[in-house]
C-alpha positions in Angstrom: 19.4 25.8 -20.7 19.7 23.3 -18.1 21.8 20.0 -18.2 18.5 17.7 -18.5 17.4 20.3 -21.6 20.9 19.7 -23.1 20.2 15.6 -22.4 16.6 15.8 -23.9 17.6 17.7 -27.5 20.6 15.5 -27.9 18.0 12.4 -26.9 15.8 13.9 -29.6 18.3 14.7 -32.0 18.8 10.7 -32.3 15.5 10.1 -32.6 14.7 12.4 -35.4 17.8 12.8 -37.6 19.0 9.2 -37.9 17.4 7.1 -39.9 16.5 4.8 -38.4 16.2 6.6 -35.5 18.8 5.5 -32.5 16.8 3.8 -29.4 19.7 2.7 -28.6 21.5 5.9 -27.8 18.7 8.2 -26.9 17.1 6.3 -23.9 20.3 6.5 -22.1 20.2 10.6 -22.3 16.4 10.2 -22.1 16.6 8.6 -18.7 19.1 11.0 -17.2 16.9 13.8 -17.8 13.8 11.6 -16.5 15.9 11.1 -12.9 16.5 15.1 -13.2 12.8 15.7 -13.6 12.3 16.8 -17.4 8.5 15.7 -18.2 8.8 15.5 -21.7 12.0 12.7 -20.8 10.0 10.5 -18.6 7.4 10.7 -21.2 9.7 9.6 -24.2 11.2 6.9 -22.2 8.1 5.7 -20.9 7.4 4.8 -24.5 11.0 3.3 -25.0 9.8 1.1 -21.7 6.2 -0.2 -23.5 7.4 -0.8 -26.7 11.1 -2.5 -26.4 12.8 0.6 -28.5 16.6 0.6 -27.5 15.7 -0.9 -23.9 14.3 -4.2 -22.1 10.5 -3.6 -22.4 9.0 -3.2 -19.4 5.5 -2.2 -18.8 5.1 -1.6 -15.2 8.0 0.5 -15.6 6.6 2.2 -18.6 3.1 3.1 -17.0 5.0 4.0 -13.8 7.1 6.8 -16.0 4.1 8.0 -17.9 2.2 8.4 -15.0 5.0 10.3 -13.5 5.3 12.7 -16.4 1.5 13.5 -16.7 1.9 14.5 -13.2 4.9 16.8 -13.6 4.3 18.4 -16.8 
């Protein structure tokens, strides 16, 4: 396993065993592995980004990352 595997399952991990889940916590993990290339990172993040959840929303930033993951993965 790779270290932007090891950032998405720990990014997932506070997303689906918290309740509620941790935004706040996750995106930080889900953005390293974004910047390292993991697909299914950008993609989760890119949602963060649209919707406000534990980040700034930020659309163009949002379409940007989901249009970067549909491309990579």
């Amino acid at each position: 396993m790779n270290t932007a595997d090891t950032f998405y399952r720990e990014a997932i991990s506070y997303l689906t065993t918290r309740t509620p889940p941790d935004f706040e916590a996750a995106v930080p993990l889900l953005r390293q592995a974004a910047q390292a290339g993991h697909a299914e990172s950008a993609f989760q993040l890119a949602g963060c980004l649209l919707q406000g959840l534990g980040i700034s929303a930020d659309r163009q930033a949002g379409i940007r990352l989901m249009q970067q993951a549909a491309g990579s993965g």
